[in-house]
Structures are given as C-alpha cells and as structure tokens.
VMD Tcl script that builds the backbone (N, CA, C; Angstrom):
set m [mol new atoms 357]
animate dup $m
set s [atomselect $m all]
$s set {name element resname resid chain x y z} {
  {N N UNK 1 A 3.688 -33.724 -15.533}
  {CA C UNK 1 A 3.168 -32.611 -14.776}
  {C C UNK 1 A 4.305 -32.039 -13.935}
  {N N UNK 2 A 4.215 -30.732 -13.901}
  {CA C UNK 2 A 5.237 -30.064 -13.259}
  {C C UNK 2 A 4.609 -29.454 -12.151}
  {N N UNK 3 A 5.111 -29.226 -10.876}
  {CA C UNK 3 A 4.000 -28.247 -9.635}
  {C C UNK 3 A 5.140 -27.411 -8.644}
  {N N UNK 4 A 5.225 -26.150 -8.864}
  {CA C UNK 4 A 6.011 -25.328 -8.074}
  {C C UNK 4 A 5.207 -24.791 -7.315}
  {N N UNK 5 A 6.014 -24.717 -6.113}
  {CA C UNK 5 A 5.150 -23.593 -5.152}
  {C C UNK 5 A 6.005 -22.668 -4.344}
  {N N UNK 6 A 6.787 -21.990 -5.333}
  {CA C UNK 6 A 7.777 -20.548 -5.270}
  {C C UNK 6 A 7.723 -20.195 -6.611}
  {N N UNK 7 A 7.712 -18.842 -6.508}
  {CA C UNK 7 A 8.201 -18.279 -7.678}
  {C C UNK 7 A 9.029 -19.107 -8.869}
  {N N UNK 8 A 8.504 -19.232 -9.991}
  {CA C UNK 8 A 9.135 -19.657 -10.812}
  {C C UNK 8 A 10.187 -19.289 -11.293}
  {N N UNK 9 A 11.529 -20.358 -11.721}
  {CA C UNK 9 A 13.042 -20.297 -12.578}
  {C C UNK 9 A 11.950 -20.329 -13.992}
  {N N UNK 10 A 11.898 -19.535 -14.796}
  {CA C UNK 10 A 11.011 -19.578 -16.002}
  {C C UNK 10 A 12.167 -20.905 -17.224}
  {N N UNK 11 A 12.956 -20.760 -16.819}
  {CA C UNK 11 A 14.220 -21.466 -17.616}
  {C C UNK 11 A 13.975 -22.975 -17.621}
  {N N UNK 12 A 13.339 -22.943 -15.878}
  {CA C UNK 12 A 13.162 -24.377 -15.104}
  {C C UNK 12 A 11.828 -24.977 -15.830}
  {N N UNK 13 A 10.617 -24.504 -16.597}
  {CA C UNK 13 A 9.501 -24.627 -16.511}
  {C C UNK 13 A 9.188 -25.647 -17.979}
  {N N UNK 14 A 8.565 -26.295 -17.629}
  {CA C UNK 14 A 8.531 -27.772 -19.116}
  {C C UNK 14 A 7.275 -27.269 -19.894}
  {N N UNK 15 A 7.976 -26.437 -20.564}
  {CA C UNK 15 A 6.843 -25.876 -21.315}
  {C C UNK 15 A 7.999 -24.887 -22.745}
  {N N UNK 16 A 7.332 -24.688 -23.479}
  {CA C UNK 16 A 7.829 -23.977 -24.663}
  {C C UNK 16 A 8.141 -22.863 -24.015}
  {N N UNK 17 A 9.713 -22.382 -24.764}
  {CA C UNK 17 A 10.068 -20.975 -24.461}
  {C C UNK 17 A 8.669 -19.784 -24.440}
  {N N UNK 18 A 7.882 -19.844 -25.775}
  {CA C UNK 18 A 7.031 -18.801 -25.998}
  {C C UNK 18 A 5.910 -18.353 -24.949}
  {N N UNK 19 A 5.715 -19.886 -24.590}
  {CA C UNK 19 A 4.841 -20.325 -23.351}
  {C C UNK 19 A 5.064 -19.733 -21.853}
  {N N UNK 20 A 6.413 -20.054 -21.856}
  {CA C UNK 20 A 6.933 -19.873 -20.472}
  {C C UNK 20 A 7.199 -17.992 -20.398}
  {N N UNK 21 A 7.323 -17.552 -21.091}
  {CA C UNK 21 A 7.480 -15.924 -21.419}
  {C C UNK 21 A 6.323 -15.161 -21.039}
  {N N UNK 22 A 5.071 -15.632 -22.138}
  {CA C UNK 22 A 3.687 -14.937 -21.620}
  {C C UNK 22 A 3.646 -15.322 -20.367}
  {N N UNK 23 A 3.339 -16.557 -19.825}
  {CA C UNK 23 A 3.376 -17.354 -18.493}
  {C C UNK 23 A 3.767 -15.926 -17.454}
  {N N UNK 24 A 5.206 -15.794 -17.803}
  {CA C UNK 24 A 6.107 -14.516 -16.887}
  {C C UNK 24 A 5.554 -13.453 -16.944}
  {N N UNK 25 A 4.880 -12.893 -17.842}
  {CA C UNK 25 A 4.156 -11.590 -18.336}
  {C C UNK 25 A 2.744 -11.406 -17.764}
  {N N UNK 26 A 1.925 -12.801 -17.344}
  {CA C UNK 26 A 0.936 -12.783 -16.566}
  {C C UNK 26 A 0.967 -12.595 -15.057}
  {N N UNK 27 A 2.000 -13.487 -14.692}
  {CA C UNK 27 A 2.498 -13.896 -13.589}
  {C C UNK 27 A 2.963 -12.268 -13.318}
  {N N UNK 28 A 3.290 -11.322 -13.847}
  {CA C UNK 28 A 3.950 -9.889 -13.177}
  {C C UNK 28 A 2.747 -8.779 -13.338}
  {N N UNK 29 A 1.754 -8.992 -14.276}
  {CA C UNK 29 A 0.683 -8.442 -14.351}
  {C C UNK 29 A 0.283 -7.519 -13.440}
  {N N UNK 30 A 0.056 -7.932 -12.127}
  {CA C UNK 30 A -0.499 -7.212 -11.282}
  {C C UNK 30 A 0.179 -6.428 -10.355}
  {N N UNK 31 A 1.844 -6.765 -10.650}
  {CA C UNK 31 A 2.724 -5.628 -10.172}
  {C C UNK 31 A 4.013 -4.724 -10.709}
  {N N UNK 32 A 4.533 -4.297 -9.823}
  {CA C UNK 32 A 4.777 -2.827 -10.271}
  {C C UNK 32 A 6.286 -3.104 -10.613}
  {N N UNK 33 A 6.561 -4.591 -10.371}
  {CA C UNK 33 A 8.512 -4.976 -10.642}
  {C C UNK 33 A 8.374 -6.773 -10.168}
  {N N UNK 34 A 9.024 -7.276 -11.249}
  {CA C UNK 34 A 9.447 -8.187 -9.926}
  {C C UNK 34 A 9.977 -8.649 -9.166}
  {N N UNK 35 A 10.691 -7.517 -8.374}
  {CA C UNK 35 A 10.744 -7.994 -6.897}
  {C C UNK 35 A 9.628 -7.720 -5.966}
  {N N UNK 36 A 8.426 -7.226 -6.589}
  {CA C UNK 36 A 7.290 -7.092 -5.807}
  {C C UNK 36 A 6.718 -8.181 -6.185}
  {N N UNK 37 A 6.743 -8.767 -6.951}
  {CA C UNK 37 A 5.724 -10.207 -7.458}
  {C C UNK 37 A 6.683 -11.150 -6.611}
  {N N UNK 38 A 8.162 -11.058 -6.472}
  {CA C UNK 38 A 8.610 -12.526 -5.872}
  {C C UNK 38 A 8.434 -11.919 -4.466}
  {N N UNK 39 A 8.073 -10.881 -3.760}
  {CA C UNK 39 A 8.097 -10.552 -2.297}
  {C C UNK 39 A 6.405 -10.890 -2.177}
  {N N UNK 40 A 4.973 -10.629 -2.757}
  {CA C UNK 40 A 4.186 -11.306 -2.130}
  {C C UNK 40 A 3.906 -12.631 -2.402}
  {N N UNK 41 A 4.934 -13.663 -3.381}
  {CA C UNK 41 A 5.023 -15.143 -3.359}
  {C C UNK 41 A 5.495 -15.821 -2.381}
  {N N UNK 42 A 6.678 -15.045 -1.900}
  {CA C UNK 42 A 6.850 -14.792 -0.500}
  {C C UNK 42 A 6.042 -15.059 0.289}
  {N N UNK 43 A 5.294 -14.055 0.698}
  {CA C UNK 43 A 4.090 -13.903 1.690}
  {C C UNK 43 A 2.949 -14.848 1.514}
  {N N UNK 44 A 2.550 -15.399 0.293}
  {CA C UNK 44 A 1.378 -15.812 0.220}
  {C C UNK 44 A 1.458 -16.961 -0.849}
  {N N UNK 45 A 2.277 -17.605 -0.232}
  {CA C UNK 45 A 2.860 -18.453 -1.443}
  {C C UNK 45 A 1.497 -19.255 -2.309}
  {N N UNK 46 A 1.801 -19.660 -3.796}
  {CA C UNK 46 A 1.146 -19.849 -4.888}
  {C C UNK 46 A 1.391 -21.095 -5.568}
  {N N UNK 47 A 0.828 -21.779 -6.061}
  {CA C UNK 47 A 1.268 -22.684 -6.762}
  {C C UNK 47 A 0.837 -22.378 -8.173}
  {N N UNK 48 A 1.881 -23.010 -8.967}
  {CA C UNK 48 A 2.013 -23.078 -10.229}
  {C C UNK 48 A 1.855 -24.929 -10.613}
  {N N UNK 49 A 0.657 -25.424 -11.175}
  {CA C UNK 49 A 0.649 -26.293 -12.093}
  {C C UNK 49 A 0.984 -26.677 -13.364}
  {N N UNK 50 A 1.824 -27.413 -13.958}
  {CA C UNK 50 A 2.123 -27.111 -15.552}
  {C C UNK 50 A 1.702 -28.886 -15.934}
  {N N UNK 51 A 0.426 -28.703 -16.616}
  {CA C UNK 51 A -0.026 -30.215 -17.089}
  {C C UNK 51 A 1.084 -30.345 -18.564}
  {N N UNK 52 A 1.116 -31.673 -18.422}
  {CA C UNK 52 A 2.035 -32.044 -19.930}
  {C C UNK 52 A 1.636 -32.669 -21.494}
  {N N UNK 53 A 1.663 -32.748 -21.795}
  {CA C UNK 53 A 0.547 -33.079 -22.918}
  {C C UNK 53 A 0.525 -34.415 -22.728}
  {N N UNK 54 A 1.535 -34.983 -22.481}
  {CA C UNK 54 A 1.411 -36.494 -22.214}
  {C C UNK 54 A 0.558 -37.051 -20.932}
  {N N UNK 55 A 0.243 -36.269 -20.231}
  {CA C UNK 55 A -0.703 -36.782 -18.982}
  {C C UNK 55 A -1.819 -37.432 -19.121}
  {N N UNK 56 A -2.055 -38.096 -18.923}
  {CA C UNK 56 A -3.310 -39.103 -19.253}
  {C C UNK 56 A -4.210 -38.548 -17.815}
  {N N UNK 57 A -5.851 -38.748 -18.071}
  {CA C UNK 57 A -6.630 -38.104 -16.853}
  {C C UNK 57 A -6.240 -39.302 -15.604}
  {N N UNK 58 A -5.924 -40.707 -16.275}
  {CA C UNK 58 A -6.123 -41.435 -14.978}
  {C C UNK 58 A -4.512 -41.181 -14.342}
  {N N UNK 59 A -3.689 -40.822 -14.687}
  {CA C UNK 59 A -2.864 -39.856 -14.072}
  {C C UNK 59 A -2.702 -38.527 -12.843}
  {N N UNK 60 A -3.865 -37.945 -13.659}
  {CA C UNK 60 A -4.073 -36.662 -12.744}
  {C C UNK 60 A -4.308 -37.082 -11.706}
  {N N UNK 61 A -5.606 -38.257 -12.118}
  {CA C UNK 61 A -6.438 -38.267 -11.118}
  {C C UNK 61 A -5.689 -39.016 -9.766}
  {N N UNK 62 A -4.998 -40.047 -9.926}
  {CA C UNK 62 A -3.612 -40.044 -8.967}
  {C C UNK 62 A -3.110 -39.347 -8.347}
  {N N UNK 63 A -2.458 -38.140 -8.898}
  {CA C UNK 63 A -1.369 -37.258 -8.417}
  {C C UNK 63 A -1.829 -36.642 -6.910}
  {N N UNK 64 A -0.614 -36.086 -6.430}
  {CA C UNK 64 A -0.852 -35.373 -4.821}
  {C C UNK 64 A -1.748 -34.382 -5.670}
  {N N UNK 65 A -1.561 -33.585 -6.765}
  {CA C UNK 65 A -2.271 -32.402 -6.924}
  {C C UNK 65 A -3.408 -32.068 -7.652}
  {N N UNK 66 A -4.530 -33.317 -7.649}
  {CA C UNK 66 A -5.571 -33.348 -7.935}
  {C C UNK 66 A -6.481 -32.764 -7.455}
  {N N UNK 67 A -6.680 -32.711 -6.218}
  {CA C UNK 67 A -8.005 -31.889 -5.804}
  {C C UNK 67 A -7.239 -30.054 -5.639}
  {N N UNK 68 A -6.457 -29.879 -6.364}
  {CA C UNK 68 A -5.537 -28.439 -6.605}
  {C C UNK 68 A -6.508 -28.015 -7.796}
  {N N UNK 69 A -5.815 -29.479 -8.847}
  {CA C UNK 69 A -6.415 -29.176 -10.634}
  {C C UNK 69 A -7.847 -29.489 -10.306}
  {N N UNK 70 A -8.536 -30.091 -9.759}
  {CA C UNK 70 A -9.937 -29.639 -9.688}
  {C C UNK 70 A -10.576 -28.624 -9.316}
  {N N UNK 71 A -10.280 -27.780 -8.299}
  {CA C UNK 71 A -10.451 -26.636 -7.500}
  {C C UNK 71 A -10.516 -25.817 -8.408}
  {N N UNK 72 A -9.268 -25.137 -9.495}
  {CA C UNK 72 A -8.591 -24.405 -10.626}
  {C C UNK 72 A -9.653 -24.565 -11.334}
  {N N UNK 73 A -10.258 -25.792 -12.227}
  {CA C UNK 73 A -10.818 -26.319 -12.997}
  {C C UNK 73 A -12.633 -25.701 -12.137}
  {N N UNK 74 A -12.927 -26.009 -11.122}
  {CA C UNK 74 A -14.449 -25.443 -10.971}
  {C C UNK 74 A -14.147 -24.267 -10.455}
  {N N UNK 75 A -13.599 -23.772 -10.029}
  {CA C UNK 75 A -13.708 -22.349 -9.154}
  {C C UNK 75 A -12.395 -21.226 -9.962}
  {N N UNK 76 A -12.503 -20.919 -11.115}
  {CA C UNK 76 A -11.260 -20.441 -11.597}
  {C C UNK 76 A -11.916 -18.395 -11.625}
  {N N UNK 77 A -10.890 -17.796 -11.352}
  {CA C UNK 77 A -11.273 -16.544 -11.220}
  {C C UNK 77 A -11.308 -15.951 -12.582}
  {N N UNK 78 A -10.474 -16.545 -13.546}
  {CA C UNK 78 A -10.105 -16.181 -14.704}
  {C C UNK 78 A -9.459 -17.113 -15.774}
  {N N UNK 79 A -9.519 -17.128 -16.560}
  {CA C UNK 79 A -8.757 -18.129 -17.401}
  {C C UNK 79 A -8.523 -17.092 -18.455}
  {N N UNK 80 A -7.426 -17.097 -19.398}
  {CA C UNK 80 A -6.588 -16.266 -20.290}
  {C C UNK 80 A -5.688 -17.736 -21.117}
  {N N UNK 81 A -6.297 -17.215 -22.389}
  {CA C UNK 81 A -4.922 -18.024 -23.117}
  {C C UNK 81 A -3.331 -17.512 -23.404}
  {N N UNK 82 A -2.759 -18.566 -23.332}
  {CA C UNK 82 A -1.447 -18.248 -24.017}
  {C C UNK 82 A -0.682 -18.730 -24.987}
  {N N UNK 83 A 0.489 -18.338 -25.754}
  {CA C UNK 83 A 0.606 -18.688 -26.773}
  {C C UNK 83 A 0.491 -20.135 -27.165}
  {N N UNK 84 A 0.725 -20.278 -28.195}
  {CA C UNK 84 A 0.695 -22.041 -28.545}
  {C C UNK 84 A -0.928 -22.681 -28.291}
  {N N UNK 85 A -1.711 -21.838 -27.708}
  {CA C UNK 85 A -3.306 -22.638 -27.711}
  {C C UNK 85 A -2.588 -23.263 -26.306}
  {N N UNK 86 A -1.794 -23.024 -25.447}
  {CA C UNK 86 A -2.189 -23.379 -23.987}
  {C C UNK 86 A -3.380 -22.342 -23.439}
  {N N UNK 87 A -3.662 -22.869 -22.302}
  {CA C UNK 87 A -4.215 -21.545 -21.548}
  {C C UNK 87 A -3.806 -21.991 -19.880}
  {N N UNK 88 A -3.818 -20.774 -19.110}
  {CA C UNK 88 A -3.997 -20.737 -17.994}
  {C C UNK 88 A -5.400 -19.967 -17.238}
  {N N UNK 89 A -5.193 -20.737 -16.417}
  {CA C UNK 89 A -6.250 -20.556 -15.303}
  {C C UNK 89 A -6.261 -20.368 -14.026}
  {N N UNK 90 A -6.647 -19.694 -12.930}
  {CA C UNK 90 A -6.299 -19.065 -12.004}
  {C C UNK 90 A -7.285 -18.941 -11.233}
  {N N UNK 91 A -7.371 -19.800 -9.924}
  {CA C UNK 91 A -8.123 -19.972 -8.848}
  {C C UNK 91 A -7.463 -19.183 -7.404}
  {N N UNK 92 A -8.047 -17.829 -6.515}
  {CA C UNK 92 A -7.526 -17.667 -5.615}
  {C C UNK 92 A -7.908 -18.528 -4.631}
  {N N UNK 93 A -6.931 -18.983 -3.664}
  {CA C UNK 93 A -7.552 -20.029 -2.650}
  {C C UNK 93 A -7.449 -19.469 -1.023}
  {N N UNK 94 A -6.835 -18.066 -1.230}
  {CA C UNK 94 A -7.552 -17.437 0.398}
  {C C UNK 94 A -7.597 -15.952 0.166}
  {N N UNK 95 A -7.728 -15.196 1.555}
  {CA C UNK 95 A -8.213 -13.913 1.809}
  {C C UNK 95 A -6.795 -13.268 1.124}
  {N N UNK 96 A -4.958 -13.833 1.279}
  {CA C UNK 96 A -4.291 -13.099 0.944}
  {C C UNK 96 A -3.798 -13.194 0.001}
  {N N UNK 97 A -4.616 -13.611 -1.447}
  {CA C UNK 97 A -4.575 -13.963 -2.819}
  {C C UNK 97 A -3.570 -14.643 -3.177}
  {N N UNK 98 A -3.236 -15.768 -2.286}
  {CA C UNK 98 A -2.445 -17.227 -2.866}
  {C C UNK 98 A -3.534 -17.632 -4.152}
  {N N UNK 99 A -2.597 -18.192 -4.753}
  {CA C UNK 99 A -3.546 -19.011 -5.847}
  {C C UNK 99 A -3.060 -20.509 -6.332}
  {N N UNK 100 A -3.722 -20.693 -7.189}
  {CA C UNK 100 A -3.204 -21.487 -8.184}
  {C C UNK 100 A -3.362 -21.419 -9.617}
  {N N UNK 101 A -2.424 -21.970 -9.968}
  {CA C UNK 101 A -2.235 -21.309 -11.555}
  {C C UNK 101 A -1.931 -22.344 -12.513}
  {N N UNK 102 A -2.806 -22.532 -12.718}
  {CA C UNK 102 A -3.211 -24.147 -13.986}
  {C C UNK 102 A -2.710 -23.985 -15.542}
  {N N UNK 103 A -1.556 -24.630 -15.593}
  {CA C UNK 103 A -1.796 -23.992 -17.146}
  {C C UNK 103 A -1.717 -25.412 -17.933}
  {N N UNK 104 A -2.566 -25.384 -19.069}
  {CA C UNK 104 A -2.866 -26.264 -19.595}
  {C C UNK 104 A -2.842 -26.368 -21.060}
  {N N UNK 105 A -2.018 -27.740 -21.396}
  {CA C UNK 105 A -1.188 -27.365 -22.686}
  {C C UNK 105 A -2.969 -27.675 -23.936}
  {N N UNK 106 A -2.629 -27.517 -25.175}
  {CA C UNK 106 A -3.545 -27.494 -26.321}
  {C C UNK 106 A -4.408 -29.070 -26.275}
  {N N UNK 107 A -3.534 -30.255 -26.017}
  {CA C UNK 107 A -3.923 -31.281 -25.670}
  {C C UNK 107 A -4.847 -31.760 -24.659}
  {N N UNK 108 A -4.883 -31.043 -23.459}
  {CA C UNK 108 A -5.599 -31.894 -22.305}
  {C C UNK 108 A -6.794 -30.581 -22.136}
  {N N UNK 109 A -6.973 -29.413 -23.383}
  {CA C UNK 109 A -7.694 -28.863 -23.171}
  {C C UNK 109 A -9.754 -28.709 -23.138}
  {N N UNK 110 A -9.886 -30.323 -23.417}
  {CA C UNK 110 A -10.869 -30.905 -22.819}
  {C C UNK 110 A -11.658 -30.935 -21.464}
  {N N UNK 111 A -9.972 -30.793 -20.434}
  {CA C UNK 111 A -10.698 -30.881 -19.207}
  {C C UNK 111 A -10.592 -29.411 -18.874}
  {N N UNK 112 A -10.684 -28.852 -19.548}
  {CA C UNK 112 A -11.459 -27.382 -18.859}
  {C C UNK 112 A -13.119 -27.215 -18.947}
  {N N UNK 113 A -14.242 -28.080 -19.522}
  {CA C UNK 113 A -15.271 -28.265 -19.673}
  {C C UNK 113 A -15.485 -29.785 -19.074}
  {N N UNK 114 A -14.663 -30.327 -19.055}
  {CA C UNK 114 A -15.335 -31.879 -18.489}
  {C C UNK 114 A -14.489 -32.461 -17.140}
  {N N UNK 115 A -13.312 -31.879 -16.599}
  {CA C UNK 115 A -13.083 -31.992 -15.583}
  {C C UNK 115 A -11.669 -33.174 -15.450}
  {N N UNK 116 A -11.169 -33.233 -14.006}
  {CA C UNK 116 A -10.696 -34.501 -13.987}
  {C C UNK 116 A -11.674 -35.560 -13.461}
  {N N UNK 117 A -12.360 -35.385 -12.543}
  {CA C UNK 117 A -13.306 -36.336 -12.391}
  {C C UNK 117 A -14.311 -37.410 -12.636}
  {N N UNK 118 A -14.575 -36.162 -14.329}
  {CA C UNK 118 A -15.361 -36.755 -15.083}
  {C C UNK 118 A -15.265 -36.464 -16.615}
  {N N UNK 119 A -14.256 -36.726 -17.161}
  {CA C UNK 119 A -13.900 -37.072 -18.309}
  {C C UNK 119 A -14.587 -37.246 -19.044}
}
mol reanalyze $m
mol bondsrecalc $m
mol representation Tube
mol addrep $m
C-alpha cells in the first residue's frame, strides 16, 4: 500500500504506467491547469491511497489508514474505473473538498462490496 498526502510525483506512484496516467487525468479533471490542481492540494490537502495487489485484508485492517479505506469504501462520492480493471474511488471528507482517493487494483476488488471490516 502506498498513501500520499500531497500532490502526486505520478513517476513515484506503484502502480502501472497506464494506471498512473488516467489516475493524472482524473486527478486534473476538475481544473483548469495544473498548477490550479497542485494550488488547491495545497489548500485542502488530499490523500491518495494506492492498495497493492498483494495486500491481504488482515493487512489493511492493521494499517494507520484503515478507517481512511473504510470511509472511501462506505461513503464514496463517486467511483470511476481505470485502466487495467483498477478503479478509483473518491470520498470528500470536508466543507473544502479534501478527499480521499482510493484506488484499487483488479485484485482486492472485492472489497468495494464487502468492505475491510467484513470480508
């Protein structure tokens, strides 16, 4: 599992080139350049989750960023796939649209219906 909470090095990100590209293409979606996407990450900083295919749930369920991937997982504003049969998912978690941003490889895509909790 990978967990940033700045703007992503897309170069930096443990995930397939093809992956990490759309990833960037979502991630700028809602603005107009990005230096406007890295100026309100800035402001309202975001986290980025990247599950690994190798993660086992009793893993997650460990990690500092479990009750993050649960949150993502019940309260998601949107979910969108991306290439390779990952998908991401996207929970805002206040008034100045910080989020989190779950992306979840083809493998652990189980727990988008059954959770970490309850497997």
């Amino acid at each position: 599992m990978q967990t940033i909470n700045h703007w992503p090095d897309m170069a930096k990100l443990n995930i397939p080139k093809a992956v990490s590209q759309d990833l960037q293409q979502r991630l700028l979606e809602p603005f107009d350049s990005e230096a406007s996407a890295k100026e309100f990450w800035r402001e309202a900083p975001s986290t980025i989750i990247i599950l690994d295919p190798t993660d086992s749930i009793t893993a997650l369920k460990e990690s500092d960023t479990c009750n993050q991937i649960e949150f993502a997982l019940t309260y998601p504003e949107y979910t969108v796939p991306l290439k390779m049969d990952y998908q991401l998912m996207v929970a805002i978690v206040n008034d100045s649209g910080a989020g989190i941003y779950l992306v979840i490889p083809p493998e652990l895509s189980h727990i988008i219906s059954e959770g970490v909790e309850n497997p």
